[in-house]
C-alpha positions as CSV (number, residue, x, y, z in Angstrom):
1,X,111.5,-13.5,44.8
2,X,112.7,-10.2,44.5
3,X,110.4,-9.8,40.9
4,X,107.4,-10.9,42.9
5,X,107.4,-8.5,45.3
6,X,107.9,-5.3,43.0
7,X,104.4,-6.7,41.2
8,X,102.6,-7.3,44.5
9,X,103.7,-3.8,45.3
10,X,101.7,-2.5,42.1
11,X,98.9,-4.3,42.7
12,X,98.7,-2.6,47.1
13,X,99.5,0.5,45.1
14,X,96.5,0.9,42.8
15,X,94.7,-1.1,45.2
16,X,95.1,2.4,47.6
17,X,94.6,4.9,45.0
18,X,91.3,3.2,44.2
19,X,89.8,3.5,47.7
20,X,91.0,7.1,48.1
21,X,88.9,7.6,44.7
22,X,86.0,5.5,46.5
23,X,86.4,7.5,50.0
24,X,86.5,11.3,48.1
25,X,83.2,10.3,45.8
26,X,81.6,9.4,49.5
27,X,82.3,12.4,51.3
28,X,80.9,14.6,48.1
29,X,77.6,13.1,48.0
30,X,77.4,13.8,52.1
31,X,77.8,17.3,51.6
32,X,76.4,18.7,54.4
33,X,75.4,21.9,52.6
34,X,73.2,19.8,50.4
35,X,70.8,20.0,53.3
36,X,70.6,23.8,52.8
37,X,69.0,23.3,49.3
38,X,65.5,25.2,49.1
39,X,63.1,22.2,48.0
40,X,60.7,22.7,45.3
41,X,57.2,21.3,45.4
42,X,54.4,20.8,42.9
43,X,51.1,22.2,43.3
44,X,48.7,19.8,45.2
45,X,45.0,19.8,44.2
46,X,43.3,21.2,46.9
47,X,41.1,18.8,49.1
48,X,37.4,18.7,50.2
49,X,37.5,19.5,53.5
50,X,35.8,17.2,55.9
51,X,32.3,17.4,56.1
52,X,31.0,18.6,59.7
53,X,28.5,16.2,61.8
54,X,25.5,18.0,61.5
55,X,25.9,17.5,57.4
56,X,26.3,13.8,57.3
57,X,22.8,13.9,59.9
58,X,21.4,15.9,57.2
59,X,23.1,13.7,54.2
60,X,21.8,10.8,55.9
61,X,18.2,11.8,57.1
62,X,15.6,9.8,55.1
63,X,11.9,10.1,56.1
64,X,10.1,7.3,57.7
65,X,8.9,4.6,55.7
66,X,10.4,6.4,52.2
67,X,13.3,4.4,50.7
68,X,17.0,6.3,50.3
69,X,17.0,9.1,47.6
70,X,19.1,8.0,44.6
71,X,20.6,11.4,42.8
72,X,19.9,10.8,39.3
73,X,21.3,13.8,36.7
74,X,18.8,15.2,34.9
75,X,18.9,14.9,31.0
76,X,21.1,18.1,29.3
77,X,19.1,20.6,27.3
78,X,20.9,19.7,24.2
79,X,19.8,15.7,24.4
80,X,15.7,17.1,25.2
81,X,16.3,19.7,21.7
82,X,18.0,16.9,19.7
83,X,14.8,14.7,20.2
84,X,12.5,17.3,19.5
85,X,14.1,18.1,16.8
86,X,14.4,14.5,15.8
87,X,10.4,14.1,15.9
88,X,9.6,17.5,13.9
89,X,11.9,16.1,11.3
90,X,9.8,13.0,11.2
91,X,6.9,14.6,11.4
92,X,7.0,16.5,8.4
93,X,8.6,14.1,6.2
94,X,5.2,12.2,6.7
95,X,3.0,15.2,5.7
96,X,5.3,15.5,3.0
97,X,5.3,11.8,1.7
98,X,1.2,12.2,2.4
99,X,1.2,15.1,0.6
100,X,3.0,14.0,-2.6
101,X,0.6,10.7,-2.6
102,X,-2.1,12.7,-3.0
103,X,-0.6,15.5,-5.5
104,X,0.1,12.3,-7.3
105,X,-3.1,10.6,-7.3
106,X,-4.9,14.1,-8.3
107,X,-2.6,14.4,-11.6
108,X,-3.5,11.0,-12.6
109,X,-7.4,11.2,-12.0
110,X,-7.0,14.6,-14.0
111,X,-5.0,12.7,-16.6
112,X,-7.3,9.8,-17.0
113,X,-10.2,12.9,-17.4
114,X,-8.0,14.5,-20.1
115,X,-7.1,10.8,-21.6
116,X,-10.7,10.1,-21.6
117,X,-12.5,13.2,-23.5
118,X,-9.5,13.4,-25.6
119,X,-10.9,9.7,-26.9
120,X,-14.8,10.5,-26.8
121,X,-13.5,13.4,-28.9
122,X,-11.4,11.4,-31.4
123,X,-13.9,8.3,-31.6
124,X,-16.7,10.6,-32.3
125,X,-14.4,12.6,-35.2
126,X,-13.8,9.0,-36.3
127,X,-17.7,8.4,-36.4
128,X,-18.6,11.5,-38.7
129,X,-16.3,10.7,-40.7
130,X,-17.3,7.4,-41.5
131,X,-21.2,8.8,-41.4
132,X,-20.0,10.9,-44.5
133,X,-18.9,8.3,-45.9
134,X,-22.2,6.3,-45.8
135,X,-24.1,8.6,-46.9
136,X,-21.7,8.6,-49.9
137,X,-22.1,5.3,-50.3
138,X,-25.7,5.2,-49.9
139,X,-26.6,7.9,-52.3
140,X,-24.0,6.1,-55.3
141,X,-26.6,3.0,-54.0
142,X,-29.5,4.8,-54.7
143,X,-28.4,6.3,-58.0
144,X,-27.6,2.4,-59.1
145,X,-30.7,1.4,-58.1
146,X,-29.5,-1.1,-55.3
147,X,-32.3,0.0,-53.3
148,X,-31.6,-3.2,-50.6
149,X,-28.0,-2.4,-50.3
150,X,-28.9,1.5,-49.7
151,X,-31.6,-0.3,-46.8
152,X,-28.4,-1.8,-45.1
153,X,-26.1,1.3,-45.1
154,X,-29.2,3.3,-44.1
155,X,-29.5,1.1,-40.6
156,X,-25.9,0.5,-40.7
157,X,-25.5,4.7,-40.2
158,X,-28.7,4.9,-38.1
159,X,-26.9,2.3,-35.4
160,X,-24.2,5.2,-35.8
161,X,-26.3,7.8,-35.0
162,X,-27.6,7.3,-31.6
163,X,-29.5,4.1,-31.6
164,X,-27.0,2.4,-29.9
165,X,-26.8,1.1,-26.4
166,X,-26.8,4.2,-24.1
167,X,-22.9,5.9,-23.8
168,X,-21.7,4.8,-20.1
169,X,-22.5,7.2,-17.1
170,X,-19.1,6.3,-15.8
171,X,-15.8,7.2,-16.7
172,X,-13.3,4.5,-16.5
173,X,-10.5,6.9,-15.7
174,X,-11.4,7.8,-12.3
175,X,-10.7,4.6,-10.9
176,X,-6.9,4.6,-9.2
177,X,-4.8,1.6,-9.5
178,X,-4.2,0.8,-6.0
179,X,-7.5,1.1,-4.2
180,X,-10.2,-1.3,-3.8
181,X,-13.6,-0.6,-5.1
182,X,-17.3,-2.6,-4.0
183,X,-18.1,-3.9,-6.9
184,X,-18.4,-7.2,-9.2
185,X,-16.8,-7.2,-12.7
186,X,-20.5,-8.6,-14.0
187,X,-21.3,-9.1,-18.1
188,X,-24.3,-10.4,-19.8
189,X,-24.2,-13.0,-22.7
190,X,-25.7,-16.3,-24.2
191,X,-22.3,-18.3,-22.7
192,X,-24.0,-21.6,-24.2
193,X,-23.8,-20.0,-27.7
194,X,-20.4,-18.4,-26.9
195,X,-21.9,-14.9,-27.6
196,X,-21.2,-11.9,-24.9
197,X,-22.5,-8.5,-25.4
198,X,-21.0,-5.3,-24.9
199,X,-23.1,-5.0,-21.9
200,X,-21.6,-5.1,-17.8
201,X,-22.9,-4.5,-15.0
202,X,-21.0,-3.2,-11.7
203,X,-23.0,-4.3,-9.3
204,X,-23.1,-6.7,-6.5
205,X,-25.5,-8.9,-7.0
206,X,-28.4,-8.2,-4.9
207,X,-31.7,-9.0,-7.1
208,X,-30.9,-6.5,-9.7
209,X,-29.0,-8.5,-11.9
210,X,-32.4,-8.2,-14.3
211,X,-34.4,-5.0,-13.3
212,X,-36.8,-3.1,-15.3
213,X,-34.7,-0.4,-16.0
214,X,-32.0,-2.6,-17.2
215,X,-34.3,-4.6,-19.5
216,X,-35.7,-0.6,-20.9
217,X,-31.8,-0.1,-21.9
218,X,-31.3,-3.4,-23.5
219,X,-34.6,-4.0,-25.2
220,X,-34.1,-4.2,-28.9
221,X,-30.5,-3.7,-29.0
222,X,-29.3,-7.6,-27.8
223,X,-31.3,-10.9,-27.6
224,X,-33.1,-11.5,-24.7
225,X,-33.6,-15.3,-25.1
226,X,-31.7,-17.5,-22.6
227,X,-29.4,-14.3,-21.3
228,X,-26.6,-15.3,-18.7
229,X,-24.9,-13.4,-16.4
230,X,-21.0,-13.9,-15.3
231,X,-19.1,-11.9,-12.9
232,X,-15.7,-11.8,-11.0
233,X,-15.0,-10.4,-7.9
234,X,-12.4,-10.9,-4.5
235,X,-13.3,-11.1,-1.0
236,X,-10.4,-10.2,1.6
237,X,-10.6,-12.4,4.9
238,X,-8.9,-10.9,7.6
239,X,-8.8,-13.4,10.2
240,X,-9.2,-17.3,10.4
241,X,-12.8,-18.4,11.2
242,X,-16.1,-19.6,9.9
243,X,-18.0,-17.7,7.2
244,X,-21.8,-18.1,5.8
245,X,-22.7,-17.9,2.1
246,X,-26.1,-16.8,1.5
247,X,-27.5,-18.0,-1.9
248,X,-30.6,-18.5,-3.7
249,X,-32.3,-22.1,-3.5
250,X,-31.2,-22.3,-7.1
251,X,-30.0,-21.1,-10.4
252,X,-26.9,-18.9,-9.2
253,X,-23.5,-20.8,-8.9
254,X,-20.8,-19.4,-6.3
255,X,-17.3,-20.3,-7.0
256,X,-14.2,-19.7,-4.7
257,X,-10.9,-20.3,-5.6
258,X,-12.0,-22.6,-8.0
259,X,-14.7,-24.7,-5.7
260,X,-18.2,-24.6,-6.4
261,X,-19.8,-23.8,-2.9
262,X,-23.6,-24.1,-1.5
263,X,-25.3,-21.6,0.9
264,X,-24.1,-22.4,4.2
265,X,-20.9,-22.4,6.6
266,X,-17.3,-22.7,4.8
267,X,-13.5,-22.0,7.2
268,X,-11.6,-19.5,5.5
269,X,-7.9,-18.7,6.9
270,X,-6.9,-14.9,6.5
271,X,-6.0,-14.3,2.8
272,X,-7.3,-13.1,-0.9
273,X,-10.3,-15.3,-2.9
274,X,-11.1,-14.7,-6.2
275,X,-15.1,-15.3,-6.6
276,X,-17.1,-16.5,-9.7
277,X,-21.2,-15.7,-9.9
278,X,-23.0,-16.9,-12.6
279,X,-26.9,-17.1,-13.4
280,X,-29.2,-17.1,-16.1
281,X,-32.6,-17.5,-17.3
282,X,-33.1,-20.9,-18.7
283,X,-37.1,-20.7,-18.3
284,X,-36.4,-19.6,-15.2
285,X,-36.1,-16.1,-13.1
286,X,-32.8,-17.1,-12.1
287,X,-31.0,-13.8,-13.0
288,X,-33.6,-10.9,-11.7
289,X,-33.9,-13.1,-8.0
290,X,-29.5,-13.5,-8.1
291,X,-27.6,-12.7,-5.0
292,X,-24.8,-13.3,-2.9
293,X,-24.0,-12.2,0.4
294,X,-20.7,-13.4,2.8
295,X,-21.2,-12.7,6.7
296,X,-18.4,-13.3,9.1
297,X,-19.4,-15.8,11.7
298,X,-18.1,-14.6,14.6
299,X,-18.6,-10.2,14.3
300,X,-21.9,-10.7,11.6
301,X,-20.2,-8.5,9.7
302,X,-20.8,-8.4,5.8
303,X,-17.5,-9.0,3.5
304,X,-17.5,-6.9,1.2
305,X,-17.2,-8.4,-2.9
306,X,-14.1,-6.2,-4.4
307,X,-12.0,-5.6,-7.5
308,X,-8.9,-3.5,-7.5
309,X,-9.2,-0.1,-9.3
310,X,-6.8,-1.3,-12.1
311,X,-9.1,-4.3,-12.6
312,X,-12.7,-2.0,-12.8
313,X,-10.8,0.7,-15.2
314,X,-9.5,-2.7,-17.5
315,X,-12.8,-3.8,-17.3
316,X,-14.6,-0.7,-18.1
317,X,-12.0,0.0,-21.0
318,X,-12.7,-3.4,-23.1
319,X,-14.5,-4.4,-26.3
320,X,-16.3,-7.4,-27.5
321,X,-16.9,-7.6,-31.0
322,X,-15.4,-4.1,-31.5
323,X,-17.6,-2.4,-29.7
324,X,-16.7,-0.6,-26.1
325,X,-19.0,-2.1,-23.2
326,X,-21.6,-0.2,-21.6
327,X,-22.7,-0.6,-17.9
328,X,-26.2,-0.1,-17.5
329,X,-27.1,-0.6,-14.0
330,X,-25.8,2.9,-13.0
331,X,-23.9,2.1,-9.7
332,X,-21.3,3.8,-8.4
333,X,-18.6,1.9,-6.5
334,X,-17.4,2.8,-3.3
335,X,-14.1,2.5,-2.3
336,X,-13.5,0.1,0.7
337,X,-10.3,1.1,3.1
């Protein structure tokens, strides 16, 4: 009993020192000169001060029958210079685009001019040198007595010297690949003897397929006896709608897109045709009285017959039996935008 109550008196004992600890922490933190402390406060950010009566009357004034002003910020500078700028810049790499188009197209015309005398220059070199050598050739002829072979070379170089078809009035070179030219990609021929002649004709086909000045130019040089006429051409339809051909009663054939078509009213949708003309003689004035004309239905408008300027310089360019063609009727075709 005794042992118990020597451990019970431990247990009061620390039990007191405890709360003395407890009672001295209390009476620190309630330090009265704690009070006396000077306070230190943060800057506050100072306050709009109330507005008066007479500016909310003002601030909320509107005129009669005008709806409430909405303050809208106008645009900064820098935005307004920045879209100025923006279009400038735009601007002028158009003009220069535009302008390197066009330095472009120059230096080809003026290389297709250079190309062009540089091979009148060389064919004709080529030429008087073969001249020489038929005059060799004809001489050595006459010497050996061969007085029919020396006959031959003698027209042979006299073909060679000028009595020829007429040299062409218009340089293939000046046509520019991607523009599109009036024109029909015409030659003449005997097609049911498969012969063509070196002979085309730009022309659309307007009842001067067979004029007098063409017949001037040809007569003597080609064969006049049943003479046909084939050309090739596009038309561009730019909307849906109804179209008329306009034909002669007979003897010219108008193919589109591979159908044969009468004079009359076709449908076209919007798109690219290719066109085939061909007429002929036969007994018949078929090719001097030839046309073809296209009229939009709606606007009466004529469509125009085209070829691209590839196409026409191509064209202008070939041979048939090794000779270059000629065009004979003269015309000049425009270019359509």
């Amino acid at each position: 009993m005794k042992h118990i109550s020597r451990r019970h008196l431990k247990s009061v004992t620390a039990v007191g020192v405890a709360l003395l600890f407890l009672s001295a922490a209390h009476t620190i933190s309630a330090d009265p000169t704690e009070a006396k402390r000077p306070r230190i406060e943060l800057p506050q950010t100072a306050k709009t001060p109330p507005a008066r009566a007479e500016d909310g009357a003002t601030a909320n004034h509107t005129d009669p029958g005008k709806s409430p002003v909405t303050a809208v910020s106008a645009p900064a500078d820098g935005d307004q210079a920045f879209q100025q700028a923006r279009e400038a810049y735009l601007k002028r790499i158009t003009e220069i685009e535009r302008s390197a188009q066009r330095s472009v197209e120059e230096a080809i015309r003026e290389a297709r001019k250079r190309a062009s005398e540089d091979r009148a220059r060389e064919l004709e070199a080529v030429r008087v040198e073969f001249v020489t050598a038929l005059n060799a050739a004809i001489a050595r002829a006459i010497e050996n007595g061969n007085l029919d072979r020396a006959s031959r070379l003698t027209k042979e170089r006299e073909s060679l010297a000028g009595q020829q078809i007429p040299a062409p009035a218009i340089d293939p070179m000046q046509f520019v690949d991607n523009r599109i030219y009036k024109c029909v990609l015409g030659i003449y021929g005997q097609f049911g003897r498969r012969n063509k002649f070196p002979v085309v004709n730009l022309a659309v086909p307007s009842r001067n397929l067979w004029s007098e000045d063409i017949q001037a130019k040809l007569r003597g040089r080609i064969d006049f006896t049943e003479i046909n006429y084939q050309g090739t051409a596009k038309i561009i339809i730019r909307r849906d709608g109804a179209y008329r051909v306009e034909l002669p009663a007979r003897g010219t054939q108008f193919v589109l897109n591979g159908n044969q078509l009468s004079a009359g009213n076709v449908q076209l949708k919007m798109g690219v045709y290719d066109i085939r003309i061909a007429t002929g003689t036969h007994g018949q004035p078929f090719l001097p009285e030839s046309f073809v004309r296209i009229f939009g239905q709606e606007t009466g408008g004529e469509i125009a017959l085209v070829n691209s300027g590839i196409d026409v310089r191509q064209f202008l360019s070939s041979e048939i039996d090794n000779q270059s063609v000629t065009e004979v009727s003269g015309y000049r075709p425009e270019m359509v935008e």
